[in-house]
mmCIF file of the N, C-alpha and C atoms, coordinates in Angstrom:
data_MODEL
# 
_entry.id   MODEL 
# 
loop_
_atom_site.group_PDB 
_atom_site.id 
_atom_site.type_symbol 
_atom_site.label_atom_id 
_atom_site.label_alt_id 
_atom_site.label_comp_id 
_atom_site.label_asym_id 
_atom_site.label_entity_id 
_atom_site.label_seq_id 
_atom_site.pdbx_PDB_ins_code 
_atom_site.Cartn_x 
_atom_site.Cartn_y 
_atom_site.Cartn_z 
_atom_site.occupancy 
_atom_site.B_iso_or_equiv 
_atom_site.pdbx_formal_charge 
_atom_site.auth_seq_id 
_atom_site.auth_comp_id 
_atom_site.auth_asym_id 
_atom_site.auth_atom_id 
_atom_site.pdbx_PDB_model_num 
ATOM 1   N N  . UNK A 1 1  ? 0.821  -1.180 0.000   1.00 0.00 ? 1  UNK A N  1 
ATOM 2   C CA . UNK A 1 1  ? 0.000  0.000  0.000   1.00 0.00 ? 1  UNK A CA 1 
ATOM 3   C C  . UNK A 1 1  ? 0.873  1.255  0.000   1.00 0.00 ? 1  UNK A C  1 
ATOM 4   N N  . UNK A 1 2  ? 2.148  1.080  0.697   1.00 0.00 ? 2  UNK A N  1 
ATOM 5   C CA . UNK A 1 2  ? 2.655  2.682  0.998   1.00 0.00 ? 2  UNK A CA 1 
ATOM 6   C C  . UNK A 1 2  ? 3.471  2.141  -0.443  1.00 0.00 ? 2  UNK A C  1 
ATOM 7   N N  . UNK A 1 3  ? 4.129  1.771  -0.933  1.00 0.00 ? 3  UNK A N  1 
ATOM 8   C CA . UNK A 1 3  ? 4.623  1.989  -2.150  1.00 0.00 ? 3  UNK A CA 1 
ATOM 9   C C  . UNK A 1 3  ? 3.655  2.424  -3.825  1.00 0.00 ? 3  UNK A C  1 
ATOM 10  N N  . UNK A 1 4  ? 2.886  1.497  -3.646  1.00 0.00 ? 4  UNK A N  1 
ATOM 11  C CA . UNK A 1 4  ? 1.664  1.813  -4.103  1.00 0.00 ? 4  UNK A CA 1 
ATOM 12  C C  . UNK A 1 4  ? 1.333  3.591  -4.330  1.00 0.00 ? 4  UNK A C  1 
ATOM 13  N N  . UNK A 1 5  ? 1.396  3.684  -2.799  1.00 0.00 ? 5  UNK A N  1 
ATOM 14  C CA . UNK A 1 5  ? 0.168  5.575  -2.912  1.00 0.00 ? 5  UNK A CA 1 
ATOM 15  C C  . UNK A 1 5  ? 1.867  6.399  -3.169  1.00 0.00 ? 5  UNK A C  1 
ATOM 16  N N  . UNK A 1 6  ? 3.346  5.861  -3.202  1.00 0.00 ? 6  UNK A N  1 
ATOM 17  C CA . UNK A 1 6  ? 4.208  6.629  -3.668  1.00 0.00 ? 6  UNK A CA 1 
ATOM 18  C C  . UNK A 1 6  ? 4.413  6.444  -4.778  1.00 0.00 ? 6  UNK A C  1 
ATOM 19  N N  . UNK A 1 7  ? 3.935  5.394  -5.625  1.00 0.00 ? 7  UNK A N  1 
ATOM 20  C CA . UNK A 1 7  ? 3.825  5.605  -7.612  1.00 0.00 ? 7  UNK A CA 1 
ATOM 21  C C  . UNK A 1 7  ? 2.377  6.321  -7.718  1.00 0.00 ? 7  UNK A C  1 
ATOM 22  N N  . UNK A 1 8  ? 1.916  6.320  -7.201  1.00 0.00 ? 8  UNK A N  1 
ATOM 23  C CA . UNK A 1 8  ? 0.488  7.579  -8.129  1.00 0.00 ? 8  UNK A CA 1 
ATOM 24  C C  . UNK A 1 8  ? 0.982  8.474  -7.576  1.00 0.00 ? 8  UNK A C  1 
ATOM 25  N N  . UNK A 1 9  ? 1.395  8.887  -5.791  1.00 0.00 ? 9  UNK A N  1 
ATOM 26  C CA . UNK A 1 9  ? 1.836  10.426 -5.994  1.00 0.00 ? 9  UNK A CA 1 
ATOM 27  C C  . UNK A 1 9  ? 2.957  10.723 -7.059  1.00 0.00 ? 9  UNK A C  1 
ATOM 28  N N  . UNK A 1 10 ? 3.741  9.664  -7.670  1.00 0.00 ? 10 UNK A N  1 
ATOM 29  C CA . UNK A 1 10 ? 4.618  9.797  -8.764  1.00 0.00 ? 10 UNK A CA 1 
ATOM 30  C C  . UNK A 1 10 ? 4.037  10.682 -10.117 1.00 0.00 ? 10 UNK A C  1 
ATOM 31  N N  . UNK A 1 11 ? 2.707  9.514  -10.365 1.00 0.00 ? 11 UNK A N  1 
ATOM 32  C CA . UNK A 1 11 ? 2.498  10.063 -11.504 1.00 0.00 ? 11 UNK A CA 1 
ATOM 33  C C  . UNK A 1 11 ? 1.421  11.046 -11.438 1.00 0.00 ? 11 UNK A C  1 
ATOM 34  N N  . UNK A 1 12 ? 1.060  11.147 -10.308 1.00 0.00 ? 12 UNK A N  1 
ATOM 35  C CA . UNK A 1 12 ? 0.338  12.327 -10.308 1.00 0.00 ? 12 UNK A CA 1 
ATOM 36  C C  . UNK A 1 12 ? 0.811  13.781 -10.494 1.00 0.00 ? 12 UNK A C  1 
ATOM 37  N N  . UNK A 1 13 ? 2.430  14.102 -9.758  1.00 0.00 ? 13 UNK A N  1 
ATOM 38  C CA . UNK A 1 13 ? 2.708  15.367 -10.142 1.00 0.00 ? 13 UNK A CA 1 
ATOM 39  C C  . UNK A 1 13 ? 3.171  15.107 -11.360 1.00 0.00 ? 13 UNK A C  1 
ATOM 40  N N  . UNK A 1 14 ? 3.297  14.016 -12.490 1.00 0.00 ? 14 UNK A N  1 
ATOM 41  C CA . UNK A 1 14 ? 3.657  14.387 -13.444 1.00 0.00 ? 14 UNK A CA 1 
ATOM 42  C C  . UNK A 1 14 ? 2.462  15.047 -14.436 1.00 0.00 ? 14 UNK A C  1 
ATOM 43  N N  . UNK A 1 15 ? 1.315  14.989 -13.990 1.00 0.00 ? 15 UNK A N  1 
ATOM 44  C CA . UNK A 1 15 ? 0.282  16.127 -14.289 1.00 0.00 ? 15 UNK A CA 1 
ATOM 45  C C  . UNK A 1 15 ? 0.373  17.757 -13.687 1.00 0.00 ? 15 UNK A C  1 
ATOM 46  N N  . UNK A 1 16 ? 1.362  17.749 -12.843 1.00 0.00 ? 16 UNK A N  1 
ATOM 47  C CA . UNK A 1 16 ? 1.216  18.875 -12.690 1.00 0.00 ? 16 UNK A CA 1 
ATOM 48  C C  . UNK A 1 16 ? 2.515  20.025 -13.300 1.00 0.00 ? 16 UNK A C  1 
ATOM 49  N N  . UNK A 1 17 ? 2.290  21.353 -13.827 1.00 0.00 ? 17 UNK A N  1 
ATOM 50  C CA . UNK A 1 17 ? 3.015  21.524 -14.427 1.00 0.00 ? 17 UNK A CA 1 
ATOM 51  C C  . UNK A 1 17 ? 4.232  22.699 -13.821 1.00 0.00 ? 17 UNK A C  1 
ATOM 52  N N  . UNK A 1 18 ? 3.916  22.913 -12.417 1.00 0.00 ? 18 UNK A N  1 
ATOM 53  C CA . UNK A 1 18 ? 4.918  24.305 -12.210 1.00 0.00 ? 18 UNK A CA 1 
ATOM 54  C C  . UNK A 1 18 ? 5.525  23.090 -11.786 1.00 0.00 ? 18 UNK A C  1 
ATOM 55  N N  . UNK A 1 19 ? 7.147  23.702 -12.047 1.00 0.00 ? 19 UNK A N  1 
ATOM 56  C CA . UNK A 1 19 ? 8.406  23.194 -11.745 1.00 0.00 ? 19 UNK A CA 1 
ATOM 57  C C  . UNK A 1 19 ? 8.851  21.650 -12.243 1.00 0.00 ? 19 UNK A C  1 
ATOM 58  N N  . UNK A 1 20 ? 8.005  21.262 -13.254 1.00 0.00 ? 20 UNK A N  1 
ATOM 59  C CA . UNK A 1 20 ? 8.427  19.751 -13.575 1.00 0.00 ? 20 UNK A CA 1 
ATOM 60  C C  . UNK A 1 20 ? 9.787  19.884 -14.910 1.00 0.00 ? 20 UNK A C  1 
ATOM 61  N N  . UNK A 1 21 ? 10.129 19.397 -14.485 1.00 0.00 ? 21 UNK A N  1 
ATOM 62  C CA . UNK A 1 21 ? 11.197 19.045 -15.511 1.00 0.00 ? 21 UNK A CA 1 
ATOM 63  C C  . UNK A 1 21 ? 11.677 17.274 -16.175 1.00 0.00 ? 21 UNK A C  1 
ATOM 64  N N  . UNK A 1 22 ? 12.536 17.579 -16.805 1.00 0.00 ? 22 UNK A N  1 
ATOM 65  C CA . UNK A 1 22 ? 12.866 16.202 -17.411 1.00 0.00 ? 22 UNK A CA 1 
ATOM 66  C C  . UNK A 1 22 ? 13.227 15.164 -16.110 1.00 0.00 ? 22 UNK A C  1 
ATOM 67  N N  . UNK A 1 23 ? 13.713 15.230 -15.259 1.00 0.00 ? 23 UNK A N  1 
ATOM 68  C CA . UNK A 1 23 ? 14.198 13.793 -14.789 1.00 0.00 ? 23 UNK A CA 1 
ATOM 69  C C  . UNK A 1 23 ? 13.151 13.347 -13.644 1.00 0.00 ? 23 UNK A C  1 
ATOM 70  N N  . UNK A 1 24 ? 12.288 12.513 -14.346 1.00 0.00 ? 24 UNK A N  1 
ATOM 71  C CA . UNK A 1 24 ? 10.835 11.945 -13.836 1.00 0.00 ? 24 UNK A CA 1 
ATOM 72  C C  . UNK A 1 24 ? 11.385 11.163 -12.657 1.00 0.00 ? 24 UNK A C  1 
ATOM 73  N N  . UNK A 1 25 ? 12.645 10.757 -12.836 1.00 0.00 ? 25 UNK A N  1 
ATOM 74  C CA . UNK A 1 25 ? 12.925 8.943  -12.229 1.00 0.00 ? 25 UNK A CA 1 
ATOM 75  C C  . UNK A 1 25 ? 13.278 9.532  -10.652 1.00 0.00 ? 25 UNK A C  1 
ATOM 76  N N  . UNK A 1 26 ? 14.056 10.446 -10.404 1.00 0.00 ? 26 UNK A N  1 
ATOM 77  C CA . UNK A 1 26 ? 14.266 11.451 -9.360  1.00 0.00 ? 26 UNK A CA 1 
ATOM 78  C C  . UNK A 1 26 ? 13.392 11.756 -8.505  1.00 0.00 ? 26 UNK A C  1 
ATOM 79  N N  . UNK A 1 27 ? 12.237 12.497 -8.834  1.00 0.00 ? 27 UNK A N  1 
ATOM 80  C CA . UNK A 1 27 ? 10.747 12.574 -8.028  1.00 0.00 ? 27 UNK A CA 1 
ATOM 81  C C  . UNK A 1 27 ? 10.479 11.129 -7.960  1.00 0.00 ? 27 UNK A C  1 
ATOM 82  N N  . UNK A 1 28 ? 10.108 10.514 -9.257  1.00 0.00 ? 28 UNK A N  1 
ATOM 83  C CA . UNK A 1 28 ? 9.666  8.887  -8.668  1.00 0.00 ? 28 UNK A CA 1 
ATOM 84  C C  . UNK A 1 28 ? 10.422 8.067  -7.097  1.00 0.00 ? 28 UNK A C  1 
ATOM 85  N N  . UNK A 1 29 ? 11.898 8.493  -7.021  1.00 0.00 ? 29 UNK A N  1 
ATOM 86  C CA . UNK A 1 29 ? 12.522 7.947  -6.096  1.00 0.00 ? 29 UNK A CA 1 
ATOM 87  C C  . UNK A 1 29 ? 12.229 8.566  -4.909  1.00 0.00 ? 29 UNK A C  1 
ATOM 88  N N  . UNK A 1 30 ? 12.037 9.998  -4.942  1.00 0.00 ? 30 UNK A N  1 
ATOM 89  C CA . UNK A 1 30 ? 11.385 11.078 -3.673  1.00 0.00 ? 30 UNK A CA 1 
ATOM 90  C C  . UNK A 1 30 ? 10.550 10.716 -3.243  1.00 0.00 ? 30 UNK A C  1 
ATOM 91  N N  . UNK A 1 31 ? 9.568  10.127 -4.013  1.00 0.00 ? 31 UNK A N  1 
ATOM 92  C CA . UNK A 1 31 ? 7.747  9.608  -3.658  1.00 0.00 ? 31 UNK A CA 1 
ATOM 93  C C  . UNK A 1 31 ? 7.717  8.181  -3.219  1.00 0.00 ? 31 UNK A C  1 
ATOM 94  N N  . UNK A 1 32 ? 8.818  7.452  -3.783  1.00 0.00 ? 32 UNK A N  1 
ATOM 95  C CA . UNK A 1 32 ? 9.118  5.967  -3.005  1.00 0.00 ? 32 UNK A CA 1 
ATOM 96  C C  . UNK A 1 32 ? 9.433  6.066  -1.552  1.00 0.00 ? 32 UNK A C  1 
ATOM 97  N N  . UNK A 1 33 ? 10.906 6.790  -1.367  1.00 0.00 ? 33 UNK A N  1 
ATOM 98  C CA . UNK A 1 33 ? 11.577 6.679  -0.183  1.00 0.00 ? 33 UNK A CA 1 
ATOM 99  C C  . UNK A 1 33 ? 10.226 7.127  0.920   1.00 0.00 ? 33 UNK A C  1 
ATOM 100 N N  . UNK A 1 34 ? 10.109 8.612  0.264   1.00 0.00 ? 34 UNK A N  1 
ATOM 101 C CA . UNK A 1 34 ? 8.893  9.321  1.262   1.00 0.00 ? 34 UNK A CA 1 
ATOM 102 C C  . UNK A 1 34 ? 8.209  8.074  1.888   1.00 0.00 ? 34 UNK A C  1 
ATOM 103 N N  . UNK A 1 35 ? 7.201  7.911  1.180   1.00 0.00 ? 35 UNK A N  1 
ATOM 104 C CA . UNK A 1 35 ? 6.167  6.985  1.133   1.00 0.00 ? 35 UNK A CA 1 
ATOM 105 C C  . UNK A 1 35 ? 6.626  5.832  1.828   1.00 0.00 ? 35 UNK A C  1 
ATOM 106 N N  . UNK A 1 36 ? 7.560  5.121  2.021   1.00 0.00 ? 36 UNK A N  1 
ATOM 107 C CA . UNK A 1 36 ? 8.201  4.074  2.354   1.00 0.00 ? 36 UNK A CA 1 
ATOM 108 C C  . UNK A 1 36 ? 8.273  4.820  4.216   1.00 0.00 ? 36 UNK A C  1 
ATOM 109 N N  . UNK A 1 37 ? 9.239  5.403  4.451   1.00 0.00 ? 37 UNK A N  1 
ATOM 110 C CA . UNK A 1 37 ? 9.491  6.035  5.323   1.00 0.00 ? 37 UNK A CA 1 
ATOM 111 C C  . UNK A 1 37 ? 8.032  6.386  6.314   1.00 0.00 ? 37 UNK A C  1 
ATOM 112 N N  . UNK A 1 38 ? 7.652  7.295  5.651   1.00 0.00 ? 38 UNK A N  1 
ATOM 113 C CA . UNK A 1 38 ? 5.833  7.692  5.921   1.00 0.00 ? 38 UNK A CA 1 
ATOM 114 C C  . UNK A 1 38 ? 4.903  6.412  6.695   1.00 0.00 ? 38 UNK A C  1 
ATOM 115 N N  . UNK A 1 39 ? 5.228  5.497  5.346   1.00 0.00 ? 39 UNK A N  1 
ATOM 116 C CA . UNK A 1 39 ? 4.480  4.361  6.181   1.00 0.00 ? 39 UNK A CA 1 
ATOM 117 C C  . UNK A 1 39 ? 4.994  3.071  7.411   1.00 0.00 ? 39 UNK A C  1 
ATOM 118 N N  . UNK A 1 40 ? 6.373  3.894  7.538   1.00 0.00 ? 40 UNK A N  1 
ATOM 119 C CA . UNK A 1 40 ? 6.937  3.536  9.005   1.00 0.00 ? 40 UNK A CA 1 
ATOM 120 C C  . UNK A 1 40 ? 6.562  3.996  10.074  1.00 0.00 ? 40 UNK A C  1 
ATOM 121 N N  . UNK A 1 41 ? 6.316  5.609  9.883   1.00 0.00 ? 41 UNK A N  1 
ATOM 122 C CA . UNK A 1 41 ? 5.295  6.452  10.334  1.00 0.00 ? 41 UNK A CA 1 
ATOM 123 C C  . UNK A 1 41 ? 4.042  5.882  10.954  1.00 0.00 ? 41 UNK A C  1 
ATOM 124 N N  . UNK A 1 42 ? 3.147  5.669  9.961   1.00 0.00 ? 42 UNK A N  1 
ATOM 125 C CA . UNK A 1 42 ? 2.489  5.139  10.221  1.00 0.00 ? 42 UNK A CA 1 
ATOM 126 C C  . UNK A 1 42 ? 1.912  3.988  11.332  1.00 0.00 ? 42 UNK A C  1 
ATOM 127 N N  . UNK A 1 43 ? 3.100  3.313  10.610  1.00 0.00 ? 43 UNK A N  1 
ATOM 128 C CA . UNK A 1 43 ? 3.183  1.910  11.925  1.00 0.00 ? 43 UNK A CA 1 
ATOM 129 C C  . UNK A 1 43 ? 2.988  2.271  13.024  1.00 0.00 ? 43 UNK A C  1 
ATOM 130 N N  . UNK A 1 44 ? 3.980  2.915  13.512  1.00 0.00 ? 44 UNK A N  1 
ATOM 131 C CA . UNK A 1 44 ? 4.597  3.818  15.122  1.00 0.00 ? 44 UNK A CA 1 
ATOM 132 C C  . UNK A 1 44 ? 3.507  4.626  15.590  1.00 0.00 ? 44 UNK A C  1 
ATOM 133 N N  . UNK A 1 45 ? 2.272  5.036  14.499  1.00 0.00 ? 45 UNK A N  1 
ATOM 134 C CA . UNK A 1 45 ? 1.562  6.094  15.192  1.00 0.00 ? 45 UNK A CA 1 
ATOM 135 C C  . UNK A 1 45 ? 0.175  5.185  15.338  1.00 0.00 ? 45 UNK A C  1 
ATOM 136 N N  . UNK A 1 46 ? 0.359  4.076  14.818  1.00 0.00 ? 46 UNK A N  1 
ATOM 137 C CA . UNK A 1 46 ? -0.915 2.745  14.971  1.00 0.00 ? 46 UNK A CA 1 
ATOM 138 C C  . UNK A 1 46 ? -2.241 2.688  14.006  1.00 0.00 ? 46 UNK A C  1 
ATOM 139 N N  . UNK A 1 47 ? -1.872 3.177  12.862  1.00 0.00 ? 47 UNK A N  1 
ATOM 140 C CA . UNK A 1 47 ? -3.212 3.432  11.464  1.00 0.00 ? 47 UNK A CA 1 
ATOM 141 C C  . UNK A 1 47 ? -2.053 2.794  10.344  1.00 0.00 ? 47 UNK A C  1 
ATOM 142 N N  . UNK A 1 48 ? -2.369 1.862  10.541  1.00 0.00 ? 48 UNK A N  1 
ATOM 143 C CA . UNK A 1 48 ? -1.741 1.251  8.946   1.00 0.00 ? 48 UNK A CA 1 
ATOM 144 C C  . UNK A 1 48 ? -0.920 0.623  9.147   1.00 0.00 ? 48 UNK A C  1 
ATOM 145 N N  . UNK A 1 49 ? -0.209 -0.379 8.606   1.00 0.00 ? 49 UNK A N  1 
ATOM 146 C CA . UNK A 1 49 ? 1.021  -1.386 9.363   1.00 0.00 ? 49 UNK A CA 1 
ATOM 147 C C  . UNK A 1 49 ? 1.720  -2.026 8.336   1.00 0.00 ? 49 UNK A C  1 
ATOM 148 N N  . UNK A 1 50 ? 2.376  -3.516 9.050   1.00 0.00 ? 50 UNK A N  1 
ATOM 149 C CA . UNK A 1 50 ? 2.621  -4.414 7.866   1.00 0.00 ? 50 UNK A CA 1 
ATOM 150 C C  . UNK A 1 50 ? 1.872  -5.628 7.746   1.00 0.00 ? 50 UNK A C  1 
ATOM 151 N N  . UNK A 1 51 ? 0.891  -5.503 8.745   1.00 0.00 ? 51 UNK A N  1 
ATOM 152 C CA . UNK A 1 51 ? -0.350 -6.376 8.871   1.00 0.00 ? 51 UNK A CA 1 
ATOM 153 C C  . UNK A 1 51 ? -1.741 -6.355 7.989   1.00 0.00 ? 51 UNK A C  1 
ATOM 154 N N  . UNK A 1 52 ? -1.977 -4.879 8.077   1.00 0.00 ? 52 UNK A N  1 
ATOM 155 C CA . UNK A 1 52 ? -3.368 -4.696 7.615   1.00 0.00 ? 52 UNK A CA 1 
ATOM 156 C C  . UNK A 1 52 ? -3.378 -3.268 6.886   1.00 0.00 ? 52 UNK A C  1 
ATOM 157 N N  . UNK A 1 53 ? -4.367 -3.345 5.757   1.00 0.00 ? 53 UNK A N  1 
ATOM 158 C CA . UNK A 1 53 ? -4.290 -2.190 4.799   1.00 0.00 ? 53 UNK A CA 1 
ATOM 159 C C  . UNK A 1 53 ? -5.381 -1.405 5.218   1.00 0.00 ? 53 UNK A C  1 
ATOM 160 N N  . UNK A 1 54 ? -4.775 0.261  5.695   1.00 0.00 ? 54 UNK A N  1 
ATOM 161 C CA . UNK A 1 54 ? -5.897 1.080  5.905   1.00 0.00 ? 54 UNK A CA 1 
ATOM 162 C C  . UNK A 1 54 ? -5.567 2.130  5.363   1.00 0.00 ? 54 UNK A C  1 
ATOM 163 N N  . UNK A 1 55 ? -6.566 3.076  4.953   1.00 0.00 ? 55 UNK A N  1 
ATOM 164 C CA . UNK A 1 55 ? -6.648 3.921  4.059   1.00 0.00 ? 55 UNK A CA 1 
ATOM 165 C C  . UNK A 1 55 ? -5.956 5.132  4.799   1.00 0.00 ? 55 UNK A C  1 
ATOM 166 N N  . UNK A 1 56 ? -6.085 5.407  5.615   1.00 0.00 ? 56 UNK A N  1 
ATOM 167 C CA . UNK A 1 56 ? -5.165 6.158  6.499   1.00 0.00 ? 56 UNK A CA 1 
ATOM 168 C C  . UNK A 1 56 ? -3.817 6.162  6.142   1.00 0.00 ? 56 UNK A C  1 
ATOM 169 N N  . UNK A 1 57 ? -3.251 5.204  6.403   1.00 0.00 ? 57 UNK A N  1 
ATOM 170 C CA . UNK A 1 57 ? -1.746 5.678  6.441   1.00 0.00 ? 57 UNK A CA 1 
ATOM 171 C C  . UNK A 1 57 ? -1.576 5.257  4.692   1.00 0.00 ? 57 UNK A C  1 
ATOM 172 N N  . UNK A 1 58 ? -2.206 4.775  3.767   1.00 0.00 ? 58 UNK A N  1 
ATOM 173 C CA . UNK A 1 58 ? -1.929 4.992  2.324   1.00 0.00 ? 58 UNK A CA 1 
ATOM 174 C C  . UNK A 1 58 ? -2.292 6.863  1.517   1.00 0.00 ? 58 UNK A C  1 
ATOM 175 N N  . UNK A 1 59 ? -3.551 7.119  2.593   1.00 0.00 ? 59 UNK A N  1 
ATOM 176 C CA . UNK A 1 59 ? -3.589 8.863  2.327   1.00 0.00 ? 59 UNK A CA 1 
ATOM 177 C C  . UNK A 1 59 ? -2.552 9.161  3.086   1.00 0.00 ? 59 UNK A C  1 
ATOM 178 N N  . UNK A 1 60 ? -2.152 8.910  4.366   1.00 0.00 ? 60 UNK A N  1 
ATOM 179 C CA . UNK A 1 60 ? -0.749 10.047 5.059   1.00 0.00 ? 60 UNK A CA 1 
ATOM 180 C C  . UNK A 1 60 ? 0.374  9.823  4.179   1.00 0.00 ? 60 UNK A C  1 
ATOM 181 N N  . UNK A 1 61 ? 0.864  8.452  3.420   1.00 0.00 ? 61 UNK A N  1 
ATOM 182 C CA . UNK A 1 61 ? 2.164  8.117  2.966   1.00 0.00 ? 61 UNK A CA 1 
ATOM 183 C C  . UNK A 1 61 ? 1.954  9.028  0.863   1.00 0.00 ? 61 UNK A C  1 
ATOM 184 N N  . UNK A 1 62 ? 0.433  9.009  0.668   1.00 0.00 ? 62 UNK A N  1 
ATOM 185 C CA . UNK A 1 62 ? 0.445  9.408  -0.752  1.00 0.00 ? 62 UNK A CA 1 
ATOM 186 C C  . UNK A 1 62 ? 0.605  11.235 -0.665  1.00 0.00 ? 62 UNK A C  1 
ATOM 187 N N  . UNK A 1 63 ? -0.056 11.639 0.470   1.00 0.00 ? 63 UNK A N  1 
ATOM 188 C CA . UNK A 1 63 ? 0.355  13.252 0.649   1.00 0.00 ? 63 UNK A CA 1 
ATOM 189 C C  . UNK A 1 63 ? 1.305  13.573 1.037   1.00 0.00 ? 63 UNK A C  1 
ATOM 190 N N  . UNK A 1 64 ? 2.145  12.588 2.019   1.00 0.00 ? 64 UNK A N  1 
ATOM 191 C CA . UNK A 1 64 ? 3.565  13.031 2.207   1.00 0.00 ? 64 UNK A CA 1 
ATOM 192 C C  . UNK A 1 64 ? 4.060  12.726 1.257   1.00 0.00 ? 64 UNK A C  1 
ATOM 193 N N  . UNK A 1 65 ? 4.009  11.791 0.073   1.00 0.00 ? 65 UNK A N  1 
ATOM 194 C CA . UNK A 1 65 ? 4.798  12.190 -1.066  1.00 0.00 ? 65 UNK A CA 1 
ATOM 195 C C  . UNK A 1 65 ? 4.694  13.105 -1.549  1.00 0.00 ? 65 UNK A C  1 
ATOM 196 N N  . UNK A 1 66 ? 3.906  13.322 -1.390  1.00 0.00 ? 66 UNK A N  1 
ATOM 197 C CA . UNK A 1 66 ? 2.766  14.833 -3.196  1.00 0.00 ? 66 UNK A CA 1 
ATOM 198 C C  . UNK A 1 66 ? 4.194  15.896 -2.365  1.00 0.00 ? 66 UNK A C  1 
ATOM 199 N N  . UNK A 1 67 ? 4.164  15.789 -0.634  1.00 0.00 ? 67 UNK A N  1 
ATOM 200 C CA . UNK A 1 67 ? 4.430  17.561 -0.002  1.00 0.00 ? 67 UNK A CA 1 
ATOM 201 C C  . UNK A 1 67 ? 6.106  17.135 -0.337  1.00 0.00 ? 67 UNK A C  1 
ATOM 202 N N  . UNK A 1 68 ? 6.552  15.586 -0.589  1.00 0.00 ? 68 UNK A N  1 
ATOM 203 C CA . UNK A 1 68 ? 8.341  15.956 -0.640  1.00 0.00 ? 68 UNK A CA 1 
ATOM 204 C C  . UNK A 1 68 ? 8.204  16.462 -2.032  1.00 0.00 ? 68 UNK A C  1 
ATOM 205 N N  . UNK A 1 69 ? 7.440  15.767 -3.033  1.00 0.00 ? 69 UNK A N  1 
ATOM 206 C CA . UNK A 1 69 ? 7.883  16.450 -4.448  1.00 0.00 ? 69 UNK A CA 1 
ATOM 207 C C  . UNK A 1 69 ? 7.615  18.107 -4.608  1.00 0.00 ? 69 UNK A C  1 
ATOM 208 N N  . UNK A 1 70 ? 6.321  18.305 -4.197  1.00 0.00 ? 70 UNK A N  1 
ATOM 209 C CA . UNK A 1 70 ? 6.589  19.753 -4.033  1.00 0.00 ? 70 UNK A CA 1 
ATOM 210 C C  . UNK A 1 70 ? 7.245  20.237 -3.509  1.00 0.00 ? 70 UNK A C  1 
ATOM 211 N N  . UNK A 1 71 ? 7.922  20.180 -2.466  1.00 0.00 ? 71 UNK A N  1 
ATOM 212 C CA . UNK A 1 71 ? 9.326  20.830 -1.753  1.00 0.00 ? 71 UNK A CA 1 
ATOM 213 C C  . UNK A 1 71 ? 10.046 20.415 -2.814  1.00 0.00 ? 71 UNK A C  1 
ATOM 214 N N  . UNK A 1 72 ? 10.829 19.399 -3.442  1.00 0.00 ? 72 UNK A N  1 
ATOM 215 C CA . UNK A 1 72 ? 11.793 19.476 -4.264  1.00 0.00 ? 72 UNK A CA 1 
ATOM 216 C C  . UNK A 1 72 ? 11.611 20.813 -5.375  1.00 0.00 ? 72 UNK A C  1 
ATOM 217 N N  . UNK A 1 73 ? 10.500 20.627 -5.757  1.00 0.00 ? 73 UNK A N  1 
ATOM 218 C CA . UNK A 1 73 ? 10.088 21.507 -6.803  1.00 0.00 ? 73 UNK A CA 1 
ATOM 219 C C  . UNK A 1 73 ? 10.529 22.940 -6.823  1.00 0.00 ? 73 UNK A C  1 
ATOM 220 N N  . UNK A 1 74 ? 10.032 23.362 -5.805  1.00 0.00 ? 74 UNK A N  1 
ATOM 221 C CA . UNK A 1 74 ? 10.500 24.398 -5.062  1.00 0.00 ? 74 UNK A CA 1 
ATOM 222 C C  . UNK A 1 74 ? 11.515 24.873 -4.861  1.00 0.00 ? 74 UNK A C  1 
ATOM 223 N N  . UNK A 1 75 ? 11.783 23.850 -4.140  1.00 0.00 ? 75 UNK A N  1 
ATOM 224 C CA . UNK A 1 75 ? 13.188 24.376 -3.623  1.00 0.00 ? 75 UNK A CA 1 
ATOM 225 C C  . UNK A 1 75 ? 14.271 24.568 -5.170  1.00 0.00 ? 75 UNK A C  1 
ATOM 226 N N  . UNK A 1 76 ? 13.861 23.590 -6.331  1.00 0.00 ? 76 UNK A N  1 
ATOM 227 C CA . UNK A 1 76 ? 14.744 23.998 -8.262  1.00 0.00 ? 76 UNK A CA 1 
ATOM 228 C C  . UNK A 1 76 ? 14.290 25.178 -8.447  1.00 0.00 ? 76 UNK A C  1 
ATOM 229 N N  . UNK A 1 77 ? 13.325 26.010 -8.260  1.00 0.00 ? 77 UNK A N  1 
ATOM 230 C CA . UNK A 1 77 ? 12.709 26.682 -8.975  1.00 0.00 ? 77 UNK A CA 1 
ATOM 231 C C  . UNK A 1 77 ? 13.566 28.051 -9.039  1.00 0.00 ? 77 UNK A C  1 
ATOM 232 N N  . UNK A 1 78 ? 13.335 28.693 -9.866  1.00 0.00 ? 78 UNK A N  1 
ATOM 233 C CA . UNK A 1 78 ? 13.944 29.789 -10.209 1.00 0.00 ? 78 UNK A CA 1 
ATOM 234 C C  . UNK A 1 78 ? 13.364 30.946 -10.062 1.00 0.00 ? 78 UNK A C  1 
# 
């Protein structure tokens, strides 16, 4: 599940258009780790695990991706 909601937050900012640039694979890896990480998070805070799939910590791990790629974004921008 948390890897999962970090490939659609993947391809989701690739719909979005301030600050995207060519190297897709970069954000894709931002939205993995995040997401990965996030849903360690998760564990520790008791909504979502490695037991059981809840929508909770797949929305906390898919918006903490969306907020690292937008910080990356950001932080390139000119």
């Amino acid at each position: 599940m948390w890897a999962f909601s970090g490939f659609v937050a993947a391809a989701v900012s690739r719909l979005l258009p301030f600050g995207r640039d060519e190297r897709w694979m970069a954000e894709a890896a931002i939205a993995l780790v995040t997401a990965l990480l996030l849903g360690l998070v998760a564990t520790f805070l008791d909504f979502g695990g490695w037991n059981e799939l809840d929508w909770r910590a797949g929305l906390f791990t898919g918006l903490g991706a969306l907020g690292a790629i937008g910080i990356r974004r950001a932080a390139n921008s000119k």
